[in-house]
N, C-alpha and C positions, 0 to 999 in steps of 0.2 A: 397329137391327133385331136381330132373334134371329140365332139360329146354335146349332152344336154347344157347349153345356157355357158357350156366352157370352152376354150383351150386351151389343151396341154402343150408347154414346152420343154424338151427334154435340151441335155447337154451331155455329151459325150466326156468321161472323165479320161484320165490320162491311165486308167489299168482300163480303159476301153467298158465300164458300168457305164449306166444312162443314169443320170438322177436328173429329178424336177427341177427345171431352173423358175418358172415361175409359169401361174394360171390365172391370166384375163377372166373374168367373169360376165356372163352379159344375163340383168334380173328379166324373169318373163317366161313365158313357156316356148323356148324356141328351141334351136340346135343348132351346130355347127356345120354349116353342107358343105360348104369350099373352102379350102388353102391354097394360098400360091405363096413361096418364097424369093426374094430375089436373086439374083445367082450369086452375089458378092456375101449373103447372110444376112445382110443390115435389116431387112426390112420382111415381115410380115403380113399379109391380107388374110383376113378371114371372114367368112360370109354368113350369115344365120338369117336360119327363117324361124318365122314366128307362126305355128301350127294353132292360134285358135281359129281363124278361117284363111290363111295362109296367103293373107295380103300387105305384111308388112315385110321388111327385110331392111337389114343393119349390117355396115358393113362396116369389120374394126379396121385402121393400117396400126400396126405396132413396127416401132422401134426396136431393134433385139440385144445391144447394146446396153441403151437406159431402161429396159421394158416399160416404154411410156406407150400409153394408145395417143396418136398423135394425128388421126383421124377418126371419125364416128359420125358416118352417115346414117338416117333413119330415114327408108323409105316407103311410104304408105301409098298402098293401093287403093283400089275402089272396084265395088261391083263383085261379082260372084267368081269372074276366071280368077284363078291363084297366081301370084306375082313368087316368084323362085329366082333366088340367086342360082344360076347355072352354070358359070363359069366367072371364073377370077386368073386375072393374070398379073406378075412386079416385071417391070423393068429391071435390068440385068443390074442399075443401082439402086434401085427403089426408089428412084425418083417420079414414076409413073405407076399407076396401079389402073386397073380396068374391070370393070366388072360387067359380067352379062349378066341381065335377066328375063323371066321369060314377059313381061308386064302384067299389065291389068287391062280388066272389061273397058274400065273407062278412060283409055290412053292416055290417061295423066301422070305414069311412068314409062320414063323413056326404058329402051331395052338395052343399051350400051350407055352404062358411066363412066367418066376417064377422070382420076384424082391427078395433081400433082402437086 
């Protein structure tokens, strides 16, 4: 699950416990708003918004495999309206990831990002 500046990942053991398999970290005052997983498990997206005028937003793709972050975009807004990650979607191999957001005052973020 999200949280502050993290993500937790759990793993499912074989007497059916969850233990921490491992927590991405992102430095900053922000938080974790969206998760998408790909259907296959491979892959990871996670969205954070950065809450001190809530015009930046970072979007990790992780690996779940090697837990490498194997993408990391930084997006920066402009202007007074707030730029929010709103939705996040993986391709069923996580060969595609997508993120929605809502943009900025100054349309210098687009609303629909597509990694692959």
């Amino acid at each position: 699950y999200g949280g502050y500046g993290r993500v937790r990942v759990f793993r499912r053991q074989a007497s059916g416990q969850f233990t921490l398999a491992f927590e991405p970290t992102l430095a900053g005052l922000n938080f974790c708003d969206q998760l998408a997983f790909s259907a296959d498990g491979s892959t990871l997206a996670a969205g954070f918004n950065f809450y001190e005028q809530y015009l930046r937003v970072d979007v990790l793709v992780i690996d779940l495999q090697s837990q490498a972050v194997t993408a990391h975009d930084v997006i920066q807004g402009g202007g007074t309206l707030q730029n929010i990650v709103c939705d996040l979607d993986v391709s069923k191999d996580g060969s595609v990831i997508a993120a929605g957001l809502w943009g900025d005052q100054l349309g210098s973020v687009h609303q629909v990002r597509v990694y692959r």
